[in-house]
N, C-alpha and C positions, 0 to 999 in steps of 0.2 A: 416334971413336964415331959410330956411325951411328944414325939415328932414323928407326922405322919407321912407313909414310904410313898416314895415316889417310884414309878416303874416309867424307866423314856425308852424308849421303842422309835424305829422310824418304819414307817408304813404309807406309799402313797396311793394307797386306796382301800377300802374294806375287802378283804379278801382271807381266804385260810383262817387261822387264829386269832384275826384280830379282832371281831366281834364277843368271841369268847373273852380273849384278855380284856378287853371294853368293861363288858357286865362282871367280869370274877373284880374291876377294878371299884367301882361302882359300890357293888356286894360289898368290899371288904373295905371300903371308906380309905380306898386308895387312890393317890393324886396322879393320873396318869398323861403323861406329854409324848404327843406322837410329831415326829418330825419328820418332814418332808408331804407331807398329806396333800394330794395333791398336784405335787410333782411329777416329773416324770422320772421313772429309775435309771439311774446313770452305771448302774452297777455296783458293788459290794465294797468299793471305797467311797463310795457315798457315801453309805452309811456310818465308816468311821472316821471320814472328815467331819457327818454334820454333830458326832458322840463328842469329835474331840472341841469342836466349835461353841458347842453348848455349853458342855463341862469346864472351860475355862472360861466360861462367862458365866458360870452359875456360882453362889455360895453353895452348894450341899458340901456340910462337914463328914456325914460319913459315905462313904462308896463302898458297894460290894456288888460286884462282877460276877453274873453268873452263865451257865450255857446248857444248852441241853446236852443230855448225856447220851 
């Protein structure tokens, strides 16, 4: 059995990268959950309030954390 990756992103509106990441998600039959969509940016602990929010209310068994270089 194979499990299909999930990319969570928070984004609260199309702008930059996020159209790209969209269709490469799309493209590559990847399940992708944008948080905050929407919203208004409160700032860059937003966004790891709503990572940690998610994540401990999600089942995903595996995690890998990545960043741009």
């Amino acid at each position: 059995m194979t499990n299909k990756v999930t990319i969570l992103t928070v984004a609260t509106h199309e702008e930059g990268y996020y159209k790209l990441l969209k269709k490469s998600a799309v493209n590559n039959g990847f399940n992708l959950i944008t948080l905050a969509f929407g919203q208004k940016w409160e700032g860059f602990s937003m966004k790891y309030r709503l990572y940690k929010k998610y994540l401990s209310s999600s089942t995903i068994s595996i995690l890998t954390i990545t960043k741009k270089l």
